[in-house]
Structure formats: structure tokens, C-alpha cells
C-alpha positions, 0 to 999 in steps of 0.5 A: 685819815690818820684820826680817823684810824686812830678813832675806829682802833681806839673803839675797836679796843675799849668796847670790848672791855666796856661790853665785859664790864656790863656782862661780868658781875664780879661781886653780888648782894644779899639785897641782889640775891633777894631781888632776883629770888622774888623775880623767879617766884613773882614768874611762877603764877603767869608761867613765866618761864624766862627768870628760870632760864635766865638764873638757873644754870644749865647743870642746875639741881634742883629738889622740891617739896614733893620729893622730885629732882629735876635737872633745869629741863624739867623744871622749866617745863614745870612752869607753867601758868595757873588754871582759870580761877586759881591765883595766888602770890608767893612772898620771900621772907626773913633771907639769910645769906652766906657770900664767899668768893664765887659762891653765894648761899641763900637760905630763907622762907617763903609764903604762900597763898593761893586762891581757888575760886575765891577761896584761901589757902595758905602753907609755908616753905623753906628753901636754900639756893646756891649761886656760883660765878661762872663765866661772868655770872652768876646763876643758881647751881642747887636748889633746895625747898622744904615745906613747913608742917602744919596741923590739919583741922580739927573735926569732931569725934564719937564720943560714944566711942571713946569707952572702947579706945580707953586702955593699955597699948603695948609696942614691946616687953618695955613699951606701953601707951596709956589711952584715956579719956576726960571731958570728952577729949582723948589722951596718950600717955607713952611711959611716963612721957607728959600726955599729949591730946589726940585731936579728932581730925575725923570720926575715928582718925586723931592727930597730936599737934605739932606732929606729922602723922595720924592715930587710927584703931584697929577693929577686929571682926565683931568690932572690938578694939584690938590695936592702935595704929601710929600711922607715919608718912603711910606707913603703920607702927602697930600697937596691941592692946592689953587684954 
């Protein structure tokens, strides 16, 4: 009888501390933190809602490519699967980490393709999550995603018109653009500053390679170019043309 207590008290004493050691991860990984990523964005395609309940903490921040901020509540709800004829993989690469005490940074890119009805689209991200250790475990606390800019297609201008955009631009007293043309493709030249090619992206709309935004002409009413239009994130810096 006395064994047999023995026994029962001796259990009733090591499993909670066996079951703690299970539930409590005192350190974590690069490696871990990988692995756990590339779960929640493995999640995304299916819909899968059950890695982000289960790393994200309750409190969690989280701000995406599209401006928005979510608390964990709506990004959850914000997973879910992709429609008939879409699919796609999202793959973790070049991971940087920073683990210090119960605070974990993961910094890395990600690749995404998506396939919509047989047809490929690719873009790229960058994201940084921040982990803490609470309560045992460890769950993102903050998480941020930057999308990568990249060039559009190039389509093809009027040429025809090209004669018309050619001239003198000004901005201020001290600001000018220089438009010219050669061989059939378009140039700006701001100040001095090396000409950077205006690609056609359509018949009247032009992009400079490497840089987020568009250049348009303004017409007046009998057709006449009268300004440039350096168009950023939907908002217009407006340039007269020289007479």
C-alpha cells in the first residue's frame, strides 16, 4: 500500500514538470523560425487558418503591402482559400535573424508565384516578423510586409507624336526638364542630372525604369502640349512647358 502511494505521489509530482518541459521553449532557432514561417505562408494557399492562430499572438500587429493594419482577428479571417482556378506557392528566402533573450527578429524575402488559369504571375516581398517568449512560448508579436517595385511592360508608343513632346519643361525659377527624342525613343534630362529613357508603357503613358510612377502629357484644348505630368502614387507634380 505504501509503494503503491509512493508511486501515484512520485507521478503526481514529475509530470507536471515533464508536461512543462514539453509546453515551455526556453530558446529558438533561426533554423525554427524558418520552418515555422514557411508553415504559415505553405497555409495560405488552402486557407488554412490554423498556423496563424497558432504563432500569432493574440495582441499581434500586423501591417501588409496593401497599407492595411490588422490586429490577429482580421487577419485570420483574411485567410482564406484561393478561388477555383488560382493557385500558387509563396517561398521564404535569404532569412536574417536577430534572437536576443525572449526576443526573436526575423527579417527575410519572399517569392511569390500565382497561377491564374494557366497563366504565371510572379512579385516579390519583404517581410519582418517579431517573436516574443510568453507564457512558454513563442508567437509573433509584429509583423511587417513591404512589396519589392517592379518595372511594368514595356508597350509601344506614337511615335508620331513624339515632335510634340520635345522641349523645355519648367517646375520652378531653377527647375527645368529637357524632353528630347532619338532613334525613336524618348528622353528627360532634369538640370544636368544623366537622361534617363521614358519608356512607353502605353500610347501616351511613360515610365523610367527603376522608379515607381508614370509621366503623362497634358493637352490643352485644340491638342497642344502644355505640361508634363510626373505622376506618383496618384498624385500629380505638374510641369509647364516653355513657350
Amino acid at each position: 500500500m505504501k509503494k503503491g502511494f509512493l508511486v501515484a505521489l512520485l507521478c503526481a509530482v514529475i509530470s507536471p514538470i515533464a508536461w512543462g518541459a514539453v509546453a515551455d521553449e526556453p530558446t529558438i532557432t533561426q533554423d525554427e523560425l524558418v520552418r515555422r514561417t514557411q508553415e504559415l505562408f505553405d497555409a495560405i494557399v488552402p486557407g488554412n487558418q490554423e498556423p496563424f492562430n497558432k504563432y500569432f499572438a493574440e495582441d499581434a500587429m500586423f501591417f501588409d503591402e496593401k497599407g492595411r493594419n490588422m490586429d490577429k482577428a482580421a487577419l485570420v479571417k483574411d485567410i482564406q482559400p484561393m478561388p477555383k482556378g488560382y493557385s500558387g506557392t509563396i517561398k521564404l528566402v535569404r532569412p536574417k535573424s536577430h534572437i536576443e533573450g525572449n526576443v526573436a527578429v526575423l527579417s527575410y524575402d519572399l517569392d511569390e508565384t500565382e497561377t491564374i488559369f494557366g497563366q504565371n504571375m510572379k512579385a516579390r516581398y519583404h517581410e519582418t516578423d517579431t517573436w516574443m517568449r510568453r507564457g512558454g512560448k513563442w508567437q509573433i508579436v509584429a509583423g511587417q510586409v513591404l512589396r519589392y517595385y517592379e518595372d511594368p511592360a514595356p508597350g509601344k508608343a506614337d511615335m508620331s507624336k513624339f515632335p510634340s513632346y520635345v522641349g523645355t519643361y519648367r517646375l520652378g525659377p531653377e527647375r527645368t526638364m529637357n524632353i528630347t527624342a532619338e532613334d525613336g525613343h524618348l528622353y528627360a534630362t532634369r538640370n544636368g542630372r544623366p537622361r534617363e529613357e521614358l519608356v512607353p508603357e502605353a500610347s501616351d503613358i511613360f515610365f523610367r525604369k527603376g522608379v515607381e510612377g508614370r509621366t503623362l502629357f497634358g493637352h490643352s484644348d485644340d491638342g497642344t502640349v502644355v505640361s508634363l505630368i510626373d505622376r506618383r502614387n496618384n498624385e500629380d507634380v505638374v510641369w509647364t512647358k516653355a513657350k
